[in-house]
C-alpha positions as a Markdown table, in Angstrom:
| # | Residue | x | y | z |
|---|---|---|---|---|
| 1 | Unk | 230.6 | 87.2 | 114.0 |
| 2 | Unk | 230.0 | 88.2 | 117.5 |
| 3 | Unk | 233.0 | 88.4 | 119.7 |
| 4 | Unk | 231.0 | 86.4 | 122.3 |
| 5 | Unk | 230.8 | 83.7 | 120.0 |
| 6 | Unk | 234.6 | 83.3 | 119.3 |
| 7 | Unk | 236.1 | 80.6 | 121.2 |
| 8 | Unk | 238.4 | 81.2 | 124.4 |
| 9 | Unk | 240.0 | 79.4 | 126.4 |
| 10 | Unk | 239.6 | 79.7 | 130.7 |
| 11 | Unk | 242.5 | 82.4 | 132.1 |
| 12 | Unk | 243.9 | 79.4 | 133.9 |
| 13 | Unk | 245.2 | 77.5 | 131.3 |
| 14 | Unk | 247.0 | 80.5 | 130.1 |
| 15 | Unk | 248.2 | 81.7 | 133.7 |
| 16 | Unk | 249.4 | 78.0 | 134.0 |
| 17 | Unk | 250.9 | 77.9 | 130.6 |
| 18 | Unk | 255.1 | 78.4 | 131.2 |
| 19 | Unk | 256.1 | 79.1 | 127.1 |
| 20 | Unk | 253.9 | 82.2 | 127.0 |
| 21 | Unk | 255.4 | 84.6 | 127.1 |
| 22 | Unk | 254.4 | 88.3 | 128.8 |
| 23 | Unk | 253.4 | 89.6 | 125.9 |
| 24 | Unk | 251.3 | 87.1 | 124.6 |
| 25 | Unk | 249.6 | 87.1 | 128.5 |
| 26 | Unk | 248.8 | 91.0 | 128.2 |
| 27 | Unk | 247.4 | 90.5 | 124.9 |
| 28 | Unk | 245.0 | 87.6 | 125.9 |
| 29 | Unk | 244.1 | 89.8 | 128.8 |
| 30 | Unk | 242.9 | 92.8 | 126.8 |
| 31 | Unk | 241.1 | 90.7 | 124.6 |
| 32 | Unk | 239.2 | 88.9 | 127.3 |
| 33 | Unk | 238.4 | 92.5 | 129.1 |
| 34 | Unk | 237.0 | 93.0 | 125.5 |
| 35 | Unk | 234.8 | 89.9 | 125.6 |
| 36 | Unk | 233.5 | 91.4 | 128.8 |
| 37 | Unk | 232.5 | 94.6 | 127.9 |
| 38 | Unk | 231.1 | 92.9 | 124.6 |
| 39 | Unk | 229.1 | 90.5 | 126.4 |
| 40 | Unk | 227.9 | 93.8 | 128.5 |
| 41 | Unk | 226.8 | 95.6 | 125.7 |
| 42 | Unk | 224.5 | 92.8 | 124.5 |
| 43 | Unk | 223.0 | 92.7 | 127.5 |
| 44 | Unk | 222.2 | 96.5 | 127.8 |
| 45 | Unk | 221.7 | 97.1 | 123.8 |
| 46 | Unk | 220.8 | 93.5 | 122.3 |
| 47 | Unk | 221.8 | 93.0 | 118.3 |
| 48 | Unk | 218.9 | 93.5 | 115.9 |
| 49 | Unk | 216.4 | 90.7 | 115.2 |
| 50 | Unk | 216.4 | 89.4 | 111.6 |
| 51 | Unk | 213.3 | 90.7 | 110.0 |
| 52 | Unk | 210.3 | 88.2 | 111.0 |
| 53 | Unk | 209.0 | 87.1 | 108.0 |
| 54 | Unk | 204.9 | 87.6 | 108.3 |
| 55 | Unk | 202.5 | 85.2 | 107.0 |
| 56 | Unk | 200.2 | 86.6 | 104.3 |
| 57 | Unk | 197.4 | 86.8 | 106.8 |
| 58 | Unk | 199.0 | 88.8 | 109.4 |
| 59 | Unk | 199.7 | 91.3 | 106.2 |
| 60 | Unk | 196.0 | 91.4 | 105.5 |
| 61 | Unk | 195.3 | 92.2 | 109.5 |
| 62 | Unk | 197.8 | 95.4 | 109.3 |
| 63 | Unk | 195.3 | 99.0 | 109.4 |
| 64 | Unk | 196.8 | 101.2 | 107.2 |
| 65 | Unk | 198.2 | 104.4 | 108.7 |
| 66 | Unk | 198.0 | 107.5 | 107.4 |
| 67 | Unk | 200.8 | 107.4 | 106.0 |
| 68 | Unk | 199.7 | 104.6 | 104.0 |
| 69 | Unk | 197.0 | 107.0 | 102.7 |
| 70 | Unk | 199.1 | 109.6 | 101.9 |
| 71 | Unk | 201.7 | 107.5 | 99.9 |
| 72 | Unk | 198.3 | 106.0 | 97.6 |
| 73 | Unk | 197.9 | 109.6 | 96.9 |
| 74 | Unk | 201.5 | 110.4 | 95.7 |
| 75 | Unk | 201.0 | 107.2 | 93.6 |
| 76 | Unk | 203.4 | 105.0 | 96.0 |
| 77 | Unk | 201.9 | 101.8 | 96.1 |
| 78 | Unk | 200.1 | 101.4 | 100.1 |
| 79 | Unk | 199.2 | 98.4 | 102.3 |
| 80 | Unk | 198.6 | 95.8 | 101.0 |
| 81 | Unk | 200.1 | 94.0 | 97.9 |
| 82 | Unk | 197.6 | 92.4 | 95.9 |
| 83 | Unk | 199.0 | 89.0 | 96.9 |
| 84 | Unk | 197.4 | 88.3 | 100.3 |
| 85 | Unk | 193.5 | 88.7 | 98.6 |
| 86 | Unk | 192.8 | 85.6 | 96.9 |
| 87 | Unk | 193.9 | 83.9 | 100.1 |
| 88 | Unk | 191.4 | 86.3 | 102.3 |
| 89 | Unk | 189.0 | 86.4 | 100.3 |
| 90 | Unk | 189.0 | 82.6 | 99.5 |
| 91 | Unk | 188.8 | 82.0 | 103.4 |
| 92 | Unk | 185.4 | 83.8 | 103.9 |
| 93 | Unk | 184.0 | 82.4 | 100.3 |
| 94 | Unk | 184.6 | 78.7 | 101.7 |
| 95 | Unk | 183.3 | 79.5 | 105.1 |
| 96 | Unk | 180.5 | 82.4 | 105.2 |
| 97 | Unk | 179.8 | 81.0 | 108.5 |
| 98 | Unk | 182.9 | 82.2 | 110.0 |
| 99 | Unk | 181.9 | 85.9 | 109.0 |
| 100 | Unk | 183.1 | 88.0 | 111.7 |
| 101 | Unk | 182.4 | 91.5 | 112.0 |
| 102 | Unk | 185.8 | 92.3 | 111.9 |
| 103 | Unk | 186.0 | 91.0 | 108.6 |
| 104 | Unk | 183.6 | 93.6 | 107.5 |
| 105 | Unk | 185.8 | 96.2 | 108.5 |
| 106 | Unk | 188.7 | 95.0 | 107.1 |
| 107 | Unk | 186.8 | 93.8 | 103.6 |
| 108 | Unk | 185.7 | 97.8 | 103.6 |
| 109 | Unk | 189.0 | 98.9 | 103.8 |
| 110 | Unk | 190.2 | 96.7 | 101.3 |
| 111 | Unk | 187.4 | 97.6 | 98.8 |
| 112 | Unk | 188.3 | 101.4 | 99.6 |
| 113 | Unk | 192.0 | 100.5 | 99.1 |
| 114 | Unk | 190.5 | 99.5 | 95.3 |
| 115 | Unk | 189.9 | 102.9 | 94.7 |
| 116 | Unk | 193.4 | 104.3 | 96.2 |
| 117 | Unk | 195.7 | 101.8 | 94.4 |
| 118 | Unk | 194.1 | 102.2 | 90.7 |
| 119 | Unk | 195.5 | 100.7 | 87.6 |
| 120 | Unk | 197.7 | 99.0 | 90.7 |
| 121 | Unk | 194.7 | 96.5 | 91.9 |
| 122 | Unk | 193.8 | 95.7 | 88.3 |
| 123 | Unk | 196.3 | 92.1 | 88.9 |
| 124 | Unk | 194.6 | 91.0 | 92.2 |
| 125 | Unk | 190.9 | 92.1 | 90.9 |
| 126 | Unk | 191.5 | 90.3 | 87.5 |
| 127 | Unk | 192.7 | 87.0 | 89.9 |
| 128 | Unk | 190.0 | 87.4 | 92.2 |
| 129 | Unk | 187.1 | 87.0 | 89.7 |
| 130 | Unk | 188.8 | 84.6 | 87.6 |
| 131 | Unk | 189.1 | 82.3 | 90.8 |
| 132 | Unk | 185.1 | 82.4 | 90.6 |
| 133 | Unk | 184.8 | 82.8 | 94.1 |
| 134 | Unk | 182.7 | 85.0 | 95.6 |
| 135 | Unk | 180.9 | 85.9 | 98.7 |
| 136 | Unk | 177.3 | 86.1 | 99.0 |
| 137 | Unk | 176.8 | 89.4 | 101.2 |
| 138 | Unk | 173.1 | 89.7 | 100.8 |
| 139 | Unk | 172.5 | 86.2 | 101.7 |
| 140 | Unk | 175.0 | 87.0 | 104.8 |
| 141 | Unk | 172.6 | 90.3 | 106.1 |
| 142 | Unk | 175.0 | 92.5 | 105.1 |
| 143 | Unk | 174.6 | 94.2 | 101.6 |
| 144 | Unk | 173.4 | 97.1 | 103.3 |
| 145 | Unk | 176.6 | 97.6 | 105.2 |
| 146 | Unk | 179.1 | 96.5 | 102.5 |
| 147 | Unk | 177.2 | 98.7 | 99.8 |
| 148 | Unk | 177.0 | 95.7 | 97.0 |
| 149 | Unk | 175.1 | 92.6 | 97.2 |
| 150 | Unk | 178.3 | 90.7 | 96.6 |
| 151 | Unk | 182.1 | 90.8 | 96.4 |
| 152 | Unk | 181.9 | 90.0 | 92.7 |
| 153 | Unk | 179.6 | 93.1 | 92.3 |
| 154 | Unk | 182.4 | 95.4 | 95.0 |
| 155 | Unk | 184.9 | 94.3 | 92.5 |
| 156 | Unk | 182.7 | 95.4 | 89.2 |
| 157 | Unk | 182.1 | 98.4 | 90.6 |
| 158 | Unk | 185.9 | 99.1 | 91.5 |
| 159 | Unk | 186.7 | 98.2 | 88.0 |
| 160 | Unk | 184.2 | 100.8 | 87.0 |
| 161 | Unk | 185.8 | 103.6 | 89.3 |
| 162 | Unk | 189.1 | 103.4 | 88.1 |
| 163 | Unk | 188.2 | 103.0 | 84.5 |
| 164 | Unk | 190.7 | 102.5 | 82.0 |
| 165 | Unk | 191.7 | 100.7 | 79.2 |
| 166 | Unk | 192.7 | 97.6 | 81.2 |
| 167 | Unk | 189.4 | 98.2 | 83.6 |
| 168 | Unk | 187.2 | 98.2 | 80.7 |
| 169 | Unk | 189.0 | 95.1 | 79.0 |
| 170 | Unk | 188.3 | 93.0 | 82.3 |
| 171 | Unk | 184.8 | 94.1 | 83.0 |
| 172 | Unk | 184.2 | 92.7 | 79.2 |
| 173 | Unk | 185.5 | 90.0 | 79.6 |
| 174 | Unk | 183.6 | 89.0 | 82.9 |
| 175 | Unk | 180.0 | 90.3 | 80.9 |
| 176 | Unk | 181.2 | 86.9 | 78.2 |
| 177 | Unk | 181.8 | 85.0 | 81.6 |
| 178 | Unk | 179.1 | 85.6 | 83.4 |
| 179 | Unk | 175.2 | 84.0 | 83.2 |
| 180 | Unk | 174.2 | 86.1 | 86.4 |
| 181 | Unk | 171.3 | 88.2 | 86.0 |
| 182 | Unk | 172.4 | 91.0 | 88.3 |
| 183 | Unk | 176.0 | 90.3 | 87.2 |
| 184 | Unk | 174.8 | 90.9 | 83.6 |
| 185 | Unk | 172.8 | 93.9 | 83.9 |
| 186 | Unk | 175.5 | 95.9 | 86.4 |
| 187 | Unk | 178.2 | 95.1 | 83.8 |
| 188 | Unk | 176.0 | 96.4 | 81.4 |
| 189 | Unk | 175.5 | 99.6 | 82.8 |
| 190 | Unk | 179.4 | 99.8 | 83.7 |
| 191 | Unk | 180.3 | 99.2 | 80.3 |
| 192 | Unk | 177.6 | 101.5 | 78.3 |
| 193 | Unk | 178.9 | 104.3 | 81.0 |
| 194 | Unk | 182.8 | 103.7 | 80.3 |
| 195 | Unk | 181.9 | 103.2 | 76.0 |
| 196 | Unk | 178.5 | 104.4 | 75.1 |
| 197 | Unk | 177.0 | 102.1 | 72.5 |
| 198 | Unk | 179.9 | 100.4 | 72.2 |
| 199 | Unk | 179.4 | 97.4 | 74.0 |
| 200 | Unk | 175.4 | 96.7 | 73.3 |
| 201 | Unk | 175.8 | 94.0 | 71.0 |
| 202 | Unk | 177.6 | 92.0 | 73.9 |
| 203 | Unk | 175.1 | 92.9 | 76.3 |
| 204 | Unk | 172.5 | 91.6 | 74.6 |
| 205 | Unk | 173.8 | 88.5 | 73.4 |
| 206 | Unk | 174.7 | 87.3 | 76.9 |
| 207 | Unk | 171.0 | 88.3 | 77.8 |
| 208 | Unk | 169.9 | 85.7 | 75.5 |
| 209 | Unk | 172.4 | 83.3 | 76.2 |
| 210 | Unk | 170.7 | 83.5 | 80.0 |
| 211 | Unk | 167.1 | 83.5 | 79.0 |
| 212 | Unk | 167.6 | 80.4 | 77.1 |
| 213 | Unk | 169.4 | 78.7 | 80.2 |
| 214 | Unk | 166.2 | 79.5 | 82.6 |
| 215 | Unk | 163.9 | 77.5 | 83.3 |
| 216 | Unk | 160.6 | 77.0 | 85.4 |
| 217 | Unk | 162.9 | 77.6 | 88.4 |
| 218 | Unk | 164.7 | 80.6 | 87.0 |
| 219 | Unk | 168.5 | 80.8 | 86.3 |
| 220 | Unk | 169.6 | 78.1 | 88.7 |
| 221 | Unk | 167.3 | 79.5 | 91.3 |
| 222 | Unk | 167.9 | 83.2 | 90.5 |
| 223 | Unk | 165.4 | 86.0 | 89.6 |
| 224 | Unk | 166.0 | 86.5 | 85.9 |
| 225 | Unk | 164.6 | 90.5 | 86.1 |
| 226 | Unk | 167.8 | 92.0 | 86.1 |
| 227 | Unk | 167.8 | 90.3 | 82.4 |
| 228 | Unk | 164.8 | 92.3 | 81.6 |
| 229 | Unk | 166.1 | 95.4 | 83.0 |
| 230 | Unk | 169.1 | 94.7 | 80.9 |
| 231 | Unk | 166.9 | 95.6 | 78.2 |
| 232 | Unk | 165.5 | 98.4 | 78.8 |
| 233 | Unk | 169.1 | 99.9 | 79.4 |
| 234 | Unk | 170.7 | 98.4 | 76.3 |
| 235 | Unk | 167.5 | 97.2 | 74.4 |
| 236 | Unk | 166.1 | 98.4 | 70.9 |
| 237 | Unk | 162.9 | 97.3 | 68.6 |
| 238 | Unk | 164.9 | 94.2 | 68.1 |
| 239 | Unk | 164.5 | 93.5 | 72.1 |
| 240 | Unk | 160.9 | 93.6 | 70.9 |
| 241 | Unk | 161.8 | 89.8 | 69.5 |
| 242 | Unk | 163.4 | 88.4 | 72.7 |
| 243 | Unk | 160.1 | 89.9 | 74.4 |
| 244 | Unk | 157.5 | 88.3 | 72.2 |
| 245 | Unk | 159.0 | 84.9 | 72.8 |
| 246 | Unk | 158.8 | 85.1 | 76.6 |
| 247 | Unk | 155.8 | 83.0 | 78.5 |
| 248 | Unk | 153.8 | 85.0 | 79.9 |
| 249 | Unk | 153.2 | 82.7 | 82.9 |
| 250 | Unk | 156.7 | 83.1 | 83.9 |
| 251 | Unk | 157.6 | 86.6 | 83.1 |
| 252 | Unk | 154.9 | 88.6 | 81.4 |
| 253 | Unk | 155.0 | 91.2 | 84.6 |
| 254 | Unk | 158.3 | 92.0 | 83.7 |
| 255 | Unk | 158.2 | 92.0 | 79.7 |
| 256 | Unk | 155.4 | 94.1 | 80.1 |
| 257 | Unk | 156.9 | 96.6 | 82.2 |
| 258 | Unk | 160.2 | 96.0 | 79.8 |
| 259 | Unk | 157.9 | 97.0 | 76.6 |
| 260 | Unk | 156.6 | 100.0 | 78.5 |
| 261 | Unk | 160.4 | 101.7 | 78.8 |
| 262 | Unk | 162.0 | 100.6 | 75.6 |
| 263 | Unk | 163.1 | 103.9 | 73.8 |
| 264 | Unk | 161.2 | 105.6 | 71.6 |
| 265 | Unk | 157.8 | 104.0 | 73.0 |
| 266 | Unk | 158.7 | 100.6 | 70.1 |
| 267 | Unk | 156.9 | 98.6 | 72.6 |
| 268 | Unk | 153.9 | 100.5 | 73.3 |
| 269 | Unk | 151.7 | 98.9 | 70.3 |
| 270 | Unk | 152.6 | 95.4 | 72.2 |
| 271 | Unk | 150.7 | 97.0 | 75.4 |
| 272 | Unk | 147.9 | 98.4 | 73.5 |
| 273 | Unk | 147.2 | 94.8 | 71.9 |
| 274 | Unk | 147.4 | 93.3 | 76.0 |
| 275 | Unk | 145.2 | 96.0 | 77.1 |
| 276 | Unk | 142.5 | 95.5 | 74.7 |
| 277 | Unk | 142.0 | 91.9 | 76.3 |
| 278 | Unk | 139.9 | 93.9 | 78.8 |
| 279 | Unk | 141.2 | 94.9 | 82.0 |
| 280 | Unk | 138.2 | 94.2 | 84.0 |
| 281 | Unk | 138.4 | 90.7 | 83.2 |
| 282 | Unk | 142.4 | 90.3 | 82.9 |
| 283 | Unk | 145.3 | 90.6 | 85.4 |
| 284 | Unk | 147.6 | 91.5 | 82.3 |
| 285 | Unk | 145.3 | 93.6 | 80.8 |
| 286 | Unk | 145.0 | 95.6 | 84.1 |
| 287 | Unk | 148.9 | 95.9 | 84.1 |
| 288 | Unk | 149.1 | 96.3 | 80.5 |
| 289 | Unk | 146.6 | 99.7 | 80.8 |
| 290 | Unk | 148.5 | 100.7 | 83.8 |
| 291 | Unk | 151.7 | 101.5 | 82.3 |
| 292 | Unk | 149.8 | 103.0 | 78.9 |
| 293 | Unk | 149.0 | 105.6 | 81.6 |
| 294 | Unk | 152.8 | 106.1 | 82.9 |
| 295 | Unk | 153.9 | 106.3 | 79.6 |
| 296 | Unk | 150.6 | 109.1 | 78.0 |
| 297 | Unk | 152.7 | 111.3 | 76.6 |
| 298 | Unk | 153.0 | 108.9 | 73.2 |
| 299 | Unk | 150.1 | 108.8 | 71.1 |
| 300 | Unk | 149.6 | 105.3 | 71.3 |
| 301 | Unk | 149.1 | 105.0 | 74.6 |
| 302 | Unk | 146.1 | 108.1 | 74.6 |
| 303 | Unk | 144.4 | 106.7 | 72.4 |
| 304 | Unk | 144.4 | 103.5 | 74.2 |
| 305 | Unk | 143.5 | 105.1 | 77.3 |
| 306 | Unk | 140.7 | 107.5 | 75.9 |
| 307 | Unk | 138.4 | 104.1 | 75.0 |
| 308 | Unk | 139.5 | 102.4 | 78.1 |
| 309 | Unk | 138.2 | 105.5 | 80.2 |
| 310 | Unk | 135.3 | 105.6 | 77.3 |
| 311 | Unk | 133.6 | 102.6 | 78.4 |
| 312 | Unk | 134.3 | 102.7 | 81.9 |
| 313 | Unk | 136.8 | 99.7 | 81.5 |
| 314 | Unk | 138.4 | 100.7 | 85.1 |
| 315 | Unk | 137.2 | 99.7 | 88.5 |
| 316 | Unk | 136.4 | 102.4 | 91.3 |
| 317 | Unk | 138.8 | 100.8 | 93.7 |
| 318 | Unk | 141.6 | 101.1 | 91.4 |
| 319 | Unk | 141.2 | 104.9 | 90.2 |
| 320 | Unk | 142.9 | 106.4 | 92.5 |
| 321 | Unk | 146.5 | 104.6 | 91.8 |
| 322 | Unk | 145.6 | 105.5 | 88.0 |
| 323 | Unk | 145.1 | 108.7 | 88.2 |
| 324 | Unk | 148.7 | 109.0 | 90.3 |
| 325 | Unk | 150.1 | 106.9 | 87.7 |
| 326 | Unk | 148.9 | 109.7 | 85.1 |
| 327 | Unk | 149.8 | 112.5 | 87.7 |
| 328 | Unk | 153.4 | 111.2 | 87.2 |
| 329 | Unk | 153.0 | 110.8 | 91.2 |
| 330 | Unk | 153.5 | 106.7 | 91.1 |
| 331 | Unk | 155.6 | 104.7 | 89.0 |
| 332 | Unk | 155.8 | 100.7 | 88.4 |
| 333 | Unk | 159.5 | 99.4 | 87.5 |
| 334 | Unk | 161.8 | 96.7 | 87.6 |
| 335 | Unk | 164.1 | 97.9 | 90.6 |
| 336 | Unk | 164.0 | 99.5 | 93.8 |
| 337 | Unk | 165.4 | 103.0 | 94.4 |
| 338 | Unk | 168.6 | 102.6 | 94.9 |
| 339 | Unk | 168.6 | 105.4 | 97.9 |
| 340 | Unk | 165.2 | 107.2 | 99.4 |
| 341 | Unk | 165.9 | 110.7 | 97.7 |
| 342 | Unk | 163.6 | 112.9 | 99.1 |
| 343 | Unk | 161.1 | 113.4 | 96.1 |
| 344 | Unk | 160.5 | 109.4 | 97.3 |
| 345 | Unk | 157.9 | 108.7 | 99.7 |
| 346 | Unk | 158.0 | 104.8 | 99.8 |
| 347 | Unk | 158.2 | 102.0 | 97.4 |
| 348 | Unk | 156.1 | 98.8 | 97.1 |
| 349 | Unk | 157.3 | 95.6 | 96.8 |
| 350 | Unk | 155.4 | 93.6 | 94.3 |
| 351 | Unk | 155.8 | 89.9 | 94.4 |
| 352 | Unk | 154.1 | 87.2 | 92.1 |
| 353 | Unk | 154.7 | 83.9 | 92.8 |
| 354 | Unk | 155.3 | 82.4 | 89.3 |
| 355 | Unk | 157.1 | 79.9 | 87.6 |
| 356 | Unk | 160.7 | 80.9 | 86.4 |
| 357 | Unk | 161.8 | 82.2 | 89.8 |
| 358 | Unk | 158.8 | 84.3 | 90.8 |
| 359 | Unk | 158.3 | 88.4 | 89.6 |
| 360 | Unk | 159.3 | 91.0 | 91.6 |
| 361 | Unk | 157.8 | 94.7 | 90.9 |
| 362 | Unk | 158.1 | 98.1 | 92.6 |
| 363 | Unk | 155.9 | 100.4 | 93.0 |
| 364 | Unk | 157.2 | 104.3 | 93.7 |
| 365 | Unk | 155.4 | 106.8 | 95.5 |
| 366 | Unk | 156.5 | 110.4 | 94.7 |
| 367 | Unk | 156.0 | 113.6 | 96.9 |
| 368 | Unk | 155.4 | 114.9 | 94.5 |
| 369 | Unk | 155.3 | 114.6 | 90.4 |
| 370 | Unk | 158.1 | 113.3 | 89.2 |
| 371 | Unk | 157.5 | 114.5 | 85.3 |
| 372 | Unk | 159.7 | 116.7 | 83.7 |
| 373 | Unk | 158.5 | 120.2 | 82.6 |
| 374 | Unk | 158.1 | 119.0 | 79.1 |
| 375 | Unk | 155.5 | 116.3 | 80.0 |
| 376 | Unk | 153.4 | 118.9 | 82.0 |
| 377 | Unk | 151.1 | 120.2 | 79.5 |
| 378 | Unk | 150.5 | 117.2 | 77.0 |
| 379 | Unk | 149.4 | 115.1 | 80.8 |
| 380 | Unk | 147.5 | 118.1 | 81.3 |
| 381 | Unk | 146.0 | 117.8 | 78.2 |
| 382 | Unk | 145.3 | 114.6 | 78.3 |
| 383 | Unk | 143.6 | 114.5 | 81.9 |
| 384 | Unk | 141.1 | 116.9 | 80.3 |
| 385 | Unk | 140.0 | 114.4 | 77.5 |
| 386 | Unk | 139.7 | 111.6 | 80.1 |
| 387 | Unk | 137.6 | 113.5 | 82.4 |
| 388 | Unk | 135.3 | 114.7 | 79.5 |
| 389 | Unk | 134.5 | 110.9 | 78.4 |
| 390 | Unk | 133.5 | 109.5 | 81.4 |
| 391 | Unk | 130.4 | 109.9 | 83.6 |
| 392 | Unk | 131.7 | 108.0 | 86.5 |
| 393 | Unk | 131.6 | 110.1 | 89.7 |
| 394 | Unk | 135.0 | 108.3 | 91.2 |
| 395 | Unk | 136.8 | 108.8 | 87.6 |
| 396 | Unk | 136.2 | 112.2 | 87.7 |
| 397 | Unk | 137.0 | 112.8 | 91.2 |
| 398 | Unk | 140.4 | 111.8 | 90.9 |
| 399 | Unk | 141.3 | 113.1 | 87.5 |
| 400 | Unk | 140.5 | 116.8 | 89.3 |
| 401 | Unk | 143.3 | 115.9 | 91.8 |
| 402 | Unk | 145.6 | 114.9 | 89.2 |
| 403 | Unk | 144.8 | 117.9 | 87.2 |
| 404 | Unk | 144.9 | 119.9 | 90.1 |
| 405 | Unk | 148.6 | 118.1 | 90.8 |
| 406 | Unk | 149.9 | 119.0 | 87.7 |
| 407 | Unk | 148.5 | 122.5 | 87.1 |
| 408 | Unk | 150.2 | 123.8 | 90.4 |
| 409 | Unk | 153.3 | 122.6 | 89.3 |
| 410 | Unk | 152.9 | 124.1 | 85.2 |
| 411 | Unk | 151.7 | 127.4 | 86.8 |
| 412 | Unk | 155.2 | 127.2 | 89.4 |
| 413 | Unk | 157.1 | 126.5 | 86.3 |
| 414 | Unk | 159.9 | 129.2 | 84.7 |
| 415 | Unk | 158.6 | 128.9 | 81.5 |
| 416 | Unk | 155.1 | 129.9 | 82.0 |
């Protein structure tokens, strides 16, 4: 107790007061010269504060210092505790309206503080996805800047980065969660990286478990290809059954590209029966024969493209994108190019307006050919047979530039 706060009574009283006696007056003196100098003090050098106690949000508003960075890296735990991020992130998932550009900022940092904290944030990532809310960055405009297309993906991908035991045991159990295409096929990848093989029975269950969910409108209004790429990640000849039973008015574009890139060319025959159809007549067909020639280095698909190129079963107008597709110069897939590495010129954005969500393609322009050493000589090979079975002028014209392509490149080679 403060000696301010002690009760005394006026100096007059005890200057009036006869029974004192001198003593007790000098005593009571000193004591009140005390309480002045005390009261003086205060005034110059005021007591200490209690500690204000700050509301979770104020805690989330703090930048970290560098000291803050520094103590992450000695393995102190840093700004902040996982406590205040349900709350934040709960505030922006109700109201993605109120998005404020500071909020970007300080959802970076937190993201970044993901990878700092390690095994640390495992609590307050596990809480966060198991509230099921998220925030919708690509719908917001700002995927680009935030790096993910969502908080739920930022926080898979964290999970993936700090990748241990506990890591791997939450991104599994969000895969059994989860009916999000994109959701499914980035756990996917995270898990086959973390535990190769181990994890592609689960992967490809909860594909299934989506595709029987979709409808003419998709996975409650979602494109389902990230299901397909899926797949071709995780996929083996059994994928071939999933594939057979999927309508081609809603998503042959993207089985057919999925058939195109299982492993091992298992669903090359499938192509080879579309093709024959007759691409001249038949938008699948024409799709079908296009990706025979991205994939010509298996025997299925030359022979298939030998008695397509045989009886002139290809327009004029659409030789010269099948001779880059040989060329190894153009490539049709399921998703865009992450980044624009340099060997990429542009990409094509395919869209098809179908039922079950619509189709979504891209096409790849290289620089130059993106085929590996190994695939130089067979396409080489093969170019030669095409060009020697067909009479067409246009055919022929732009088989010698993809020969010409590919022989500069073989000749530029180590190995030759």
């Amino acid at each position: 107790m403060y000696l301010r706060d002690m009760h005394v009574r006026p100096r007059q009283q005890m200057a009036a007061s006869s029974n004192r006696s001198e003593r007790s007056g000098y005593l009571l003196e000193g004591l009140a010269l005390v309480l002045a100098l005390g009261l003086l003090l205060d005034a110059v050098w005021p007591a200490p504060s209690p500690v204000a106690q700050t509301s979770p949000g104020a805690q989330m508003h703090h930048t970290p210092s560098k000291s803050d960075a520094l103590a992450a890296r000695s393995g102190v735990r840093p700004w902040p505790s996982p406590a205040p991020w349900p709350e934040m992130f709960s505030r922006l998932a109700l109201d993605d309206a109120g998005l404020q550009s500071g909020d970007l900022g300080e959802m970076r940092q937190q993201l970044d503080w993901l990878g700092l904290q390690g095994t640390g944030a495992l609590p307050a990532i596990r809480d966060q996805l198991q509230s099921g809310q998220d925030i919708d960055f690509h719908a917001l405009g700002v995927a680009r800047e935030m790096g993910f297309d969502s908080l739920r993906m930022a926080l898979f991908d964290a999970l993936y980065r700090i990748g241990d035991t506990q890591a791997e045991v939450i991104l599994r159990l969000a895969l059994e969660q989860s009916l999000v295409p994109g959701e499914i096929a980035a756990l996917g990848r995270y898990l086959e990286e973390l535990a190769p093989g181990h994890y592609q029975d689960e992967i490809l269950q909860q594909v299934r478990l989506a595709f029987s969910l979709a409808d003419e409108q998709g996975l409650d209004g979602q494109d389902v290809g990230p299901l397909f790429l899926a797949l071709v990640r995780h996929g083996d000849e059994r994928a071939l059954v999933e594939l057979e039973q999927v309508n081609p008015r809603w998503w042959g574009n993207y089985a057919a590209v999925t058939l195109a890139n299982l492993p091992g060319g298992v669903g090359l025959p499938n192509l080879v029966n579309q093709s024959l159809i007759g691409p001249l007549r038949n938008v699948r067909a024409q799709l079908a024969l296009q990706l025979l020639a991205q994939q010509a280095e298996h025997s299925e698909a030359q022979w298939a493209l030998l008695a397509h190129v045989g009886s002139d079963q290809i327009l004029d107008r659409d030789w010269p994108e099948f001779a880059r597709l040989l060329a190894g110069t153009y490539r049709i897939q399921l998703e865009r190019p992450r980044d624009q590495p340099d060997p990429v010129q542009s990409t094509t954005q395919m869209t098809a307006f179908t039922p079950g969500g619509g189709q979504t393609l891209y096409g790849v322009h290289y620089r130059q050919s993106s085929l590996g050493q190994e695939q130089l000589a067979p396409r080489l090979e093969l170019i030669a047979a095409l060009y020697e079975v067909t009479d067409n002028p246009v055919a022929r014209r732009e088989l010698a530039r993809a020969y010409e392509t590919l022989s500069t490149l073989y000749m530029a080679a180590p190995s030759y």
